[in-house]
N, C-alpha and C positions, 0 to 999 in steps of 0.2 A: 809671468804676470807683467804686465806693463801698466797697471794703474796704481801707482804706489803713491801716498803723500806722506806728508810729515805730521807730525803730532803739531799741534795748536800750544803746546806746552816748549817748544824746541828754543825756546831763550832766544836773546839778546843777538843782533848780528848774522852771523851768515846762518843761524840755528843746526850746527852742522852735529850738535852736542844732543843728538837725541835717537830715537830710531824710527822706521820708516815700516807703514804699514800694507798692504794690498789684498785688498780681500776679491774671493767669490762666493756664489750662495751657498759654497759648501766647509769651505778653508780660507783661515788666513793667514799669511804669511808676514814675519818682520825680521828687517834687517838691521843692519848700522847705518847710519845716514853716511860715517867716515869712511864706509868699506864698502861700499852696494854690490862688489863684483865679488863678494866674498860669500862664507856660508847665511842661506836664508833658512831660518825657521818655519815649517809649517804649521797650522795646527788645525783639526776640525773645529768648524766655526759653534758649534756652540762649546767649546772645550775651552775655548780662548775667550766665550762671552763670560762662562764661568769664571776662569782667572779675571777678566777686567773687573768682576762684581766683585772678587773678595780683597784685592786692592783699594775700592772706595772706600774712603772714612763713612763709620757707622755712625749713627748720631744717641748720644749717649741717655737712657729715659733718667 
């Protein structure tokens, strides 16, 4: 994959502090921003939309 960016989240400075994503219409993959040559994560893309949803804060009634 060669279209990888960084999270909008990646802090202060060289934001080297966070992980790095790349997706296709079917999978997406994340790495370490400190290690890119290292192992990447895959994951089918709605399996990964699942996990991003149950990370957001719920809003409490």
């Amino acid at each position: 994959m060669d279209n990888w960016r960084k999270s909008s989240y990646s802090g202060e400075g060289d934001g080297n502090s966070c992980v790095e994503i790349a997706n296709t219409p079917t999978h997406v993959a994340v790495r370490d921003t400190k290690t890119p040559s290292r192992a990447t994560l895959t994951f089918p893309a709605p399996a990964f939309t699942t996990f991003i949803e149950a990370l957001k804060p719920h809003p409490h009634p």
